[in-house]
RODO-2510 file (C-alpha; in nm, 4 decimals, decimal comma):
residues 54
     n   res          X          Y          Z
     1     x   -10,8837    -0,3608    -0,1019
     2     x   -10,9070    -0,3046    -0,4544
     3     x   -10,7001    -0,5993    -0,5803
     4     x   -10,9762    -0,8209    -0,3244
     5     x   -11,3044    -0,6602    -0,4773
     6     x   -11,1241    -0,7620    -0,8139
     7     x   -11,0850    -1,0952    -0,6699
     8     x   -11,4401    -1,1521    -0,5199
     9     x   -11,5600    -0,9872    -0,8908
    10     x   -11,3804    -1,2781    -1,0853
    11     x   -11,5251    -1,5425    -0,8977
    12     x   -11,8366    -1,4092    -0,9187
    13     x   -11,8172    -1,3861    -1,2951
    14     x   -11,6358    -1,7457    -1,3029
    15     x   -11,9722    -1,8978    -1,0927
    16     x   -12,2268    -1,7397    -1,2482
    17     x   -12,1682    -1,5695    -1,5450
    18     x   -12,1013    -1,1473    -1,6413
    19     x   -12,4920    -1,0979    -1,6743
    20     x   -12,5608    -1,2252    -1,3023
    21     x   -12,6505    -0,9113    -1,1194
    22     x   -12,4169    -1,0025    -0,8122
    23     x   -12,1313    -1,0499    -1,0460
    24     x   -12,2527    -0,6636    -1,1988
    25     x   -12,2703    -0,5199    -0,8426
    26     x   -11,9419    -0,6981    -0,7620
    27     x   -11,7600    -0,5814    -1,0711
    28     x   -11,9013    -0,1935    -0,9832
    29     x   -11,6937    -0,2387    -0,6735
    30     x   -11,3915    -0,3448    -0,7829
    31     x   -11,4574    -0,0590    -1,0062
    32     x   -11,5036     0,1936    -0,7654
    33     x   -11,2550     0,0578    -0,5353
    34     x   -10,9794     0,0454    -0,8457
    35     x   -11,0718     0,4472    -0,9033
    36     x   -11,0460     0,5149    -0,5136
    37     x   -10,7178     0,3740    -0,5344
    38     x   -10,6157     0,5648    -0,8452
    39     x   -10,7556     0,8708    -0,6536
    40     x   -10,5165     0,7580    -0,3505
    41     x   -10,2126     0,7787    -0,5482
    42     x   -10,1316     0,4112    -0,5762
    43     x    -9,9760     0,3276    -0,9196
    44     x   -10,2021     0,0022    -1,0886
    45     x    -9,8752    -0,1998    -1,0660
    46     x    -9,8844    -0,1980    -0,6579
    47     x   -10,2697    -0,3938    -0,6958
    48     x   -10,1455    -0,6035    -1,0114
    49     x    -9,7615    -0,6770    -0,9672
    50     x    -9,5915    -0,8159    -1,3050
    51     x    -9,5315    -1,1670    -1,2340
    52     x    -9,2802    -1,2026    -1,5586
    53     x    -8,9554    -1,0361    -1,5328
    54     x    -8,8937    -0,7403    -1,8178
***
């Protein structure tokens, strides 16, 4: 969920800019949902898996 509202955030920001006030609500969100997450015990790698090898 969080790794979507991120998602749905960027576009947002893409279309319309980081002062549009959907792209603000949107980015709150993913915000929220990241912390919830956090909260949750999931580790930030689970939403944003490393695509390069170490």
């Amino acid at each position: 969920m969080a790794r979507a509202a991120q998602h749905r955030a960027a576009r947002a920001i893409a279309a319309h800019g980081l002062a549009h006030p959907v792209a603000l609500v949107l980015l709150a969100a993913a915000a929220t949902a990241a912390a919830h997450a956090w909260d949750a015990g999931h580790a930030v790698n689970e939403t944003h898996p490393r695509t390069t090898p170490r």
